[in-house]
N, C-alpha and C positions, 0 to 999 in steps of 0.2 A: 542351276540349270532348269528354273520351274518353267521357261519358255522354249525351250533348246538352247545349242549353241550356236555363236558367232564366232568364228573362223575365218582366219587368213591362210593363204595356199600360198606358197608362192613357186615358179618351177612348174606350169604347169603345160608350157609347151615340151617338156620333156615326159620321158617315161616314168618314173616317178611322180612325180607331180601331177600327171594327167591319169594315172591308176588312182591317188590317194583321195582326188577332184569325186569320180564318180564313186569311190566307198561311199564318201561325206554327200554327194546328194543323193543317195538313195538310202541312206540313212537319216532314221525319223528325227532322231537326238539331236542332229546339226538343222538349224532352223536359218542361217544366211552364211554366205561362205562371199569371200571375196577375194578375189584372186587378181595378185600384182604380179606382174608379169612387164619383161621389157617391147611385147607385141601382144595384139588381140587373140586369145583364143576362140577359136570357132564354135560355139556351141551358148543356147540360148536356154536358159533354166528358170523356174519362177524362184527356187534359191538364189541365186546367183548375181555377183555384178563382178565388176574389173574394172583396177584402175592402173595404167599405164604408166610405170616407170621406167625411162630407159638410163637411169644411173641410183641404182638403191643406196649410193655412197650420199646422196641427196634425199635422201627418205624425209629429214626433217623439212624440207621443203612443198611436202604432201602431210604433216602430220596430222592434222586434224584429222584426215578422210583414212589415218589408220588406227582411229581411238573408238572406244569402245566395244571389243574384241575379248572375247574368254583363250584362243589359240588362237599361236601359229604355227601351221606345219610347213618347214620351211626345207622345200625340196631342190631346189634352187643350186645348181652345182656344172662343173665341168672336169670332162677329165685331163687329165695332166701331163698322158703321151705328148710330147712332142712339144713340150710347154717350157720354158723357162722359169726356173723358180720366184726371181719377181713377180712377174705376171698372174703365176695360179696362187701366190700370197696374196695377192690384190684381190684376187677375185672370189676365193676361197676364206680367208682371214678379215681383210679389210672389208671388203662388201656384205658381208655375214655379219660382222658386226656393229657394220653402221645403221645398219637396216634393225638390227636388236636392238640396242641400242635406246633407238627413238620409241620402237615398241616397248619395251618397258617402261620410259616415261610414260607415256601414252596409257599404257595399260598394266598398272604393277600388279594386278590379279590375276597377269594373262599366263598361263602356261605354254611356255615355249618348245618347241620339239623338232631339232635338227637330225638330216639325216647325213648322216657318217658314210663309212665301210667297214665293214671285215676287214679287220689287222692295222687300226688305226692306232699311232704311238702317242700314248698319253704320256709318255718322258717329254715330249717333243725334243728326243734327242739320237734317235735312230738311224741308219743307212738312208731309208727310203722318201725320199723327199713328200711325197702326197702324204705319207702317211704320216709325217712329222707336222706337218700345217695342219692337217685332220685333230691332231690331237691339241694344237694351238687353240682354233678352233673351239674344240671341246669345254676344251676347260674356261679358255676367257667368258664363253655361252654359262657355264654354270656360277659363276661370279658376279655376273648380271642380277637384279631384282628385281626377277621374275618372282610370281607366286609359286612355283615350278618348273624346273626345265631337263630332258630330258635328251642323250642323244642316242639316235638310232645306229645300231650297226648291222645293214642286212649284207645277207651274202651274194647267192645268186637270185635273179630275183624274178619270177614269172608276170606277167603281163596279165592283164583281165579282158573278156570280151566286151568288145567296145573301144577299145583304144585304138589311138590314130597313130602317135606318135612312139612306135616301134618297129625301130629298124632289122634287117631279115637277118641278121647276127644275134639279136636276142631274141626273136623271134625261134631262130635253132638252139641254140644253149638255153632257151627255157623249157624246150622239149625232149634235150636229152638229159640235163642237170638234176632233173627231180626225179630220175630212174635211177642216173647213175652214183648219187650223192643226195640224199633227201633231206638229210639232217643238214646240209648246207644251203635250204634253200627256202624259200618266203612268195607266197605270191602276192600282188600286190591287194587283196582283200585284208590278208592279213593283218599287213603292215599299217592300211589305212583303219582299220579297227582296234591296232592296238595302240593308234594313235589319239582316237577318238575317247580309248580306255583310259590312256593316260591324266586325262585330263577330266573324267568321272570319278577315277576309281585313284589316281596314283598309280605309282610302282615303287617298288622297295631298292631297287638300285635308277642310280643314273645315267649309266650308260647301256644300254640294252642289247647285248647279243642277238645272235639270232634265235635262241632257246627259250630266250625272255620275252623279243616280240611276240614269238609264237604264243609263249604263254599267258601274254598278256590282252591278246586278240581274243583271248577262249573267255577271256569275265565274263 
């Protein structure tokens, strides 16, 4: 890291992905970030560029413009209310790891760092459908050859000033979550610091609670 990092975002029209964006440009350590995304994000950085995919299941169809990269923080997800379990397989399991996949070819030095949930089934053989993909998931990401790969489990998860894209539901549940249950919850500084940690410093497990991001934001 004698120049900074280069960095892939991906998920940065969501709330995740668009908290974890401005840690990493306002942090000196990340020196170009690039963020793939299925639409343009709005905002204009001397870090900064974007490259438009609108199907990651085709990543090797862009791979060049995703080589040479230290991370990816791959924030990129949907939820699963209301979803068919084909569907959030596809989009959660297959799209996740088409998109790895090509980055590890690409970049076998890169450290990879997925973000999960609280109460993800590493059996993948559980009741709860999301959470059984989640842990698919998981593990096929740590099997990859990556130089390190890590996954995230945050809980509730607070927003930062400056975010666009938060809806007035987490906008309320981040305001009452961190009074009423604090050890449950993560703002997004943290998360994008202990992602950034991750890939300076390491971590001694790989899948990270929320105990762990915390902890690992504080290096």
């Amino acid at each position: 890291m004698m120049d900074g990092l280069k960095v892939i975002i991906t998920g940065a029209t969501g709330m995740v992905g668009e908290g974890v964006l401005l840690e990493c440009l306002n942090d000196a350590k990340i020196k170009e970030v690039l963020l793939v995304n299925r639409r343009q994000y709005d905002l204009t950085h001397a870090k900064l560029r974007q490259l438009l995919m609108g199907d990651f299941t085709k990543a090797r169809d862009q791979a060049d413009a995703l080589k040479g990269f230290d991370a990816c923080f791959y924030c990129a997800g949907v939820s699963s209310v209301g979803m068919a379990e084909e569907k959030y397989h596809h989009i959660t399991y297959e799209t996740t790891l088409a998109f790895a996949k090509v980055l590890a070819t690409q970049n076998p030095n890169m450290v990879f760092v997925y973000v999960s949930g609280a109460n993800t089934d590493s059996t993948e053989s559980g009741r709860s459908m999301w959470a059984r993909v989640k842990g698919k998931t998981e593990n096929a990401l740590l099997r990859l050859p990556f130089r390190d790969a890590y996954n995230f489990r945050p809980g509730i998860i607070k927003p930062i000033p400056g975010q666009k894209n938060v809806g007035l539901l987490f906008k309320i549940l981040a305001l009452i979550f961190p009074v009423i249950l604090p050890s449950f919850s993560l703002d997004l500084s943290q998360i994008g610091q202990a992602m950034i940690n991750s890939v300076i410093s390491g971590y001694e497990k790989k899948i990270l609670e929320i105990k762990d991001i915390r902890a690992l934001a504080s290096r």
